[in-house]
C-alpha positions as CSV (number, residue, x, y, z in Angstrom):
1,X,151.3,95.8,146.9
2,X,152.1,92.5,146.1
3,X,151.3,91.1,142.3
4,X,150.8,87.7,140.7
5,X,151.5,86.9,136.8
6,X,148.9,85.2,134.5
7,X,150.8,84.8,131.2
8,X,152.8,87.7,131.6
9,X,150.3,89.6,132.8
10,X,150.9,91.1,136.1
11,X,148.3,91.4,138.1
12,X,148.2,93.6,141.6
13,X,146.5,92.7,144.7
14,X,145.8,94.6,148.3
15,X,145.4,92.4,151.5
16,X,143.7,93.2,154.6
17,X,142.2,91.6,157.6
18,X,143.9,89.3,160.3
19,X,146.1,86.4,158.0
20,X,144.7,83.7,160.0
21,X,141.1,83.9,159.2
22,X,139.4,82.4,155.8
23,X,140.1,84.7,152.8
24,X,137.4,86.6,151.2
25,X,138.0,87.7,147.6
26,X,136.3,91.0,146.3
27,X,136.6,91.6,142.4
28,X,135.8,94.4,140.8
29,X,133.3,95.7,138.6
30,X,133.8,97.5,135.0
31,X,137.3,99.7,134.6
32,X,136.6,100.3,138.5
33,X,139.4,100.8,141.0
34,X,139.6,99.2,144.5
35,X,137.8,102.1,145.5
36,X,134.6,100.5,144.8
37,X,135.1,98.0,147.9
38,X,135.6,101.0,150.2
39,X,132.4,100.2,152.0
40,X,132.8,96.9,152.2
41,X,136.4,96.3,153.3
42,X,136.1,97.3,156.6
43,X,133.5,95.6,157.7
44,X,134.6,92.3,156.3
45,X,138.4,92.8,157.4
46,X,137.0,92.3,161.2
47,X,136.6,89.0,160.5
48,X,138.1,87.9,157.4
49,X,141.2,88.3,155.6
50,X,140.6,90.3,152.6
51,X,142.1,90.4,149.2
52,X,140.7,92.9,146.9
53,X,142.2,92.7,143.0
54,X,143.2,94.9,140.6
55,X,141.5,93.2,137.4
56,X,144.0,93.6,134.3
57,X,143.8,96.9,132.8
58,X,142.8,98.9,136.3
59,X,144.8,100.5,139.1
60,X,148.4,99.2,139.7
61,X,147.7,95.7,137.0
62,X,149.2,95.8,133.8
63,X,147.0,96.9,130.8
64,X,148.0,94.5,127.8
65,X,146.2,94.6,124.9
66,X,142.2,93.6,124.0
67,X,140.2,92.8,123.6
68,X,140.3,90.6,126.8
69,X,137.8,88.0,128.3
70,X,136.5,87.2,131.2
71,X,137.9,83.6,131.3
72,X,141.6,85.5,131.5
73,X,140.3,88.1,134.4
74,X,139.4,85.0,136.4
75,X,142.9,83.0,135.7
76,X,144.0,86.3,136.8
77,X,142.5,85.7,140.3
78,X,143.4,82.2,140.2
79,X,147.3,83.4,139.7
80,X,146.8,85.4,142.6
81,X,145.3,83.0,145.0
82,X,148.3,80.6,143.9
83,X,150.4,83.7,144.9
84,X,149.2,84.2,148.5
85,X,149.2,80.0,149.4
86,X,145.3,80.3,149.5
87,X,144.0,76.7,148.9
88,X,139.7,78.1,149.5
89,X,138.4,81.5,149.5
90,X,134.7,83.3,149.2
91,X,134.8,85.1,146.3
92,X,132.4,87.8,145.7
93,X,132.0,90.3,142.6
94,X,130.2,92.9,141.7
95,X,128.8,93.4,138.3
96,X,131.7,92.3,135.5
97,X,133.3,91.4,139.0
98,X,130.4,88.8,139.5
99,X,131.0,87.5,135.8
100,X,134.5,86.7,137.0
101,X,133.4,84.9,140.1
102,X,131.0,83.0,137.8
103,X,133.9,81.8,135.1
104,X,136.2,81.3,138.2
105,X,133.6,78.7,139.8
106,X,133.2,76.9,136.1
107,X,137.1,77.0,136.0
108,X,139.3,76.9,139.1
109,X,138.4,75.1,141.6
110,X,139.3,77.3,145.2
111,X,135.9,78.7,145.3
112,X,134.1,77.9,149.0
113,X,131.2,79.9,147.9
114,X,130.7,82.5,145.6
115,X,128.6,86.5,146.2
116,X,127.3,87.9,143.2
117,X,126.2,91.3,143.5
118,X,124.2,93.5,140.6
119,X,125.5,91.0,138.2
120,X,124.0,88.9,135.2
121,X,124.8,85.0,133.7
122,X,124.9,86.8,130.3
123,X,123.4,85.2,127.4
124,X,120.5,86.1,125.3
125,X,117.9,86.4,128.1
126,X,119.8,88.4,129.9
127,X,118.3,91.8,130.6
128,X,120.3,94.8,129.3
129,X,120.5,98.8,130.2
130,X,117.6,100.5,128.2
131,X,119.0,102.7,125.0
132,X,119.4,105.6,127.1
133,X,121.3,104.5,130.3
134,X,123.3,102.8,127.5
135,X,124.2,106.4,126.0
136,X,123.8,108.1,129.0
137,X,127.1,106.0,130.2
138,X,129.6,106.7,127.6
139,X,128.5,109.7,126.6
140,X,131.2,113.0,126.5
141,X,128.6,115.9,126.5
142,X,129.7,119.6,125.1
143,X,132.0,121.5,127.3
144,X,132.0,119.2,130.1
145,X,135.6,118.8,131.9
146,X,137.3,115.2,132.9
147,X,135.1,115.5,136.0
148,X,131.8,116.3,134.8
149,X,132.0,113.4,132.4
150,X,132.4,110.9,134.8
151,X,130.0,112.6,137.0
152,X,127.7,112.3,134.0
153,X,128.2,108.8,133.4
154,X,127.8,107.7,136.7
155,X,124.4,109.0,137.3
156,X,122.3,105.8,135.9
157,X,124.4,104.1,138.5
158,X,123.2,105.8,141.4
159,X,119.3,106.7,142.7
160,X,117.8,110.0,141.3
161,X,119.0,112.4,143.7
162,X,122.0,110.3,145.1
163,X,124.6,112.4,143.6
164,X,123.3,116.0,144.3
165,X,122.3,114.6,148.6
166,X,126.3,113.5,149.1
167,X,128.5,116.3,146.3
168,X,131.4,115.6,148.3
169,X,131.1,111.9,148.4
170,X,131.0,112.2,144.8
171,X,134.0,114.3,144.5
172,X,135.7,111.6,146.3
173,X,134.8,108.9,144.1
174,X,135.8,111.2,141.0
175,X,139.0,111.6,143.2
176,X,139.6,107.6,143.3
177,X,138.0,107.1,139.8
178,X,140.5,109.3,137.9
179,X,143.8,108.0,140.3
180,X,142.8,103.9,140.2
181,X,140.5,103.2,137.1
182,X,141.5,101.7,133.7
183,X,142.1,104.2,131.1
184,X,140.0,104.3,128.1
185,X,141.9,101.1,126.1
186,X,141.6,99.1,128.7
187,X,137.7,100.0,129.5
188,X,137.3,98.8,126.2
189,X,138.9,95.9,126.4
190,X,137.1,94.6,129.8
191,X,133.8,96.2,127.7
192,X,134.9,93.6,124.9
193,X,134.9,90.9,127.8
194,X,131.4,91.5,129.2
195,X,129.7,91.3,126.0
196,X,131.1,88.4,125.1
197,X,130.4,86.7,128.3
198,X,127.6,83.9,128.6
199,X,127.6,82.0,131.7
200,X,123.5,80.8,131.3
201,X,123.6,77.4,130.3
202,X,126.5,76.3,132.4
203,X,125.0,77.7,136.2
204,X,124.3,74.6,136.7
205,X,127.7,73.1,136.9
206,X,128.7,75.7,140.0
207,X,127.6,73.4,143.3
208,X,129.0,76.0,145.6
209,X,126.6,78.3,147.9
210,X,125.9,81.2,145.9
211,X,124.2,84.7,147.6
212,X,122.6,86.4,144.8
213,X,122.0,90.4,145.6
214,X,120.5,92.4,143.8
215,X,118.9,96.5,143.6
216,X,115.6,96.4,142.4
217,X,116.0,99.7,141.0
218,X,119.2,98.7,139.0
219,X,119.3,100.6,135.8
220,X,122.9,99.1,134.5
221,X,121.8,95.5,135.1
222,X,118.1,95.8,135.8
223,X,116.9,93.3,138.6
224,X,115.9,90.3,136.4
225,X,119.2,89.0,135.8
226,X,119.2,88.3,139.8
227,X,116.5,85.8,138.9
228,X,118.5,84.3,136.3
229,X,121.2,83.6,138.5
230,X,118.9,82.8,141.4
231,X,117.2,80.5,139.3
232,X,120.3,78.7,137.2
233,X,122.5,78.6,140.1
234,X,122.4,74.7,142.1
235,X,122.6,76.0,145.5
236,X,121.3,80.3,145.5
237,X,119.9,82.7,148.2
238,X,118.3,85.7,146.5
239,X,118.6,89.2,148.2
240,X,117.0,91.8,146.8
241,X,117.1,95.6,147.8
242,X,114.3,97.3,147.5
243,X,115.0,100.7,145.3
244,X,118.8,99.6,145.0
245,X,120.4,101.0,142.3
246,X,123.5,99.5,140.4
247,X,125.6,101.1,143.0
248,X,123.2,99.7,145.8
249,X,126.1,98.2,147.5
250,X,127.4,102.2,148.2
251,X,124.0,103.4,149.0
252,X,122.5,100.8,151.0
253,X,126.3,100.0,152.4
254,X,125.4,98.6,156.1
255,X,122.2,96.5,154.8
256,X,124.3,94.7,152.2
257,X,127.4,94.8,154.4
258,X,124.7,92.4,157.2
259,X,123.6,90.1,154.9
260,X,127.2,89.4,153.3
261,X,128.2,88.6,156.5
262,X,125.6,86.4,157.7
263,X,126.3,84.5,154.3
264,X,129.6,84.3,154.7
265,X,129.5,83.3,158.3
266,X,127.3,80.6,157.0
267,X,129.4,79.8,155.1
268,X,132.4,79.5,157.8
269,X,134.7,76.5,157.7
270,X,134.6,75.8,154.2
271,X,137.5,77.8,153.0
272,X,140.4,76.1,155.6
């Protein structure tokens, strides 16, 4: 894997997809691994090239101290887009991923158009987990293995019933999470990031095309931050998936994996 350094930071990055095409960047979410893309990758690599990041702290990056910010994780992208000679790129994120892709638009200028998916502008209107999903997501119940707790924690994630429908699916994703995801220090220091970040009173300033998707059913980031963005952004189409949870992009794979595309291919022609 090639890697680019942001202030001594050295940050890894996995390309896919045929070199002469315009570059799509896919950033991750929370202490997530390039794992999460899995369902996306393929179906964009057809006609894009592809670069998916390891955020600082996660899979083959370095993991410096915290707390870190958000600002940093998307200099980070920007030092890898200066890496691999990419002048404009799509850029689209998924939850903390899509707070990146919102400070990268504010403060780099390579953006062509920008995907946020299950994400939020931050800020005090911003909708937050419920006290439970909070809990429910760090929580290290009695007796439970390295396993079980992640399964645990996933679960507000993911539609009631998700997990126990597709056990081996979620074996594999326990499989990917304990080989590519940051460790506890460095969850904490991207956790420091997120609640720090506040994008609200500055969407405005972002004139690229934005595609705003969103689960309706998302317990993590419930659906009203979609309208925040929707709303705040100067140029926003809103997608919502009906009884999408956080993870909608893994459950509802091939309908979010359409209207990315279609975007995108909108979209075609400003990245050269």
């Amino acid at each position: 894997m090639p890697s680019a350094s942001n202030g001594g930071v050295d940050v890894y990055y996995e390309v896919d997809g045929p070199s002469e095409a315009e570059t799509v960047v896919l950033v991750e979410g929370l202490g997530y691994g390039r794992w999460m893309w899995n369902w996306q990758r393929d179906a964009l690599a057809e006609r894009y090239e592809t670069v998916v990041v390891d955020n600082r702290g996660t899979g083959e990056s370095d993991a410096p101290e915290g707390p870190y910010s958000i600002a940093e994780m998307a200099a980070d992208v920007e030092a890898v887009l200066a890496d691999h000679g990419v002048e404009h790129a799509h850029l689209v994120g998924a939850s903390m991923g899509g707070m990146i892709v919102q400070r990268y638009a504010l403060n780099h200028d390579r953006a062509a158009s920008i995907s946020l998916l299950c994400s939020s502008p931050g800020g005090d209107e911003a909708a937050a987990a419920s006290p439970e999903v909070q809990a429910r997501m760090v929580a290290e119940p009695e007796g439970y293995d390295e396993r079980e707790v992640i399964r645990h924690r996933m679960a507000p994630a993911m539609s009631d019933g998700f997990p126990e429908r597709n056990d081996d699916l979620i074996e594999r994703i326990v499989d990917w999470r304990l080989e590519q995801d940051a460790g506890d220090a460095a969850r904490e220091a991207q956790l420091a990031a997120v609640g720090a970040f506040d994008a609200s009173d500055r969407l405005g300033e972002i004139e690229v095309p934005a595609l705003v998707a969103h689960g309706t059913a998302d317990r993590v980031l419930p659906v009203e931050n979609a309208d925040l963005l929707a709303d705040g952004l100067h140029d926003a189409r809103l997608e919502l998936f009906e009884d999408g949870p956080h993870l909608f992009f893994i459950e509802q794979s091939d309908a979010v994996n359409e209207t990315l595309l279609e975007f995108l291919d909108s979209q075609s022609g400003d990245a050269r």
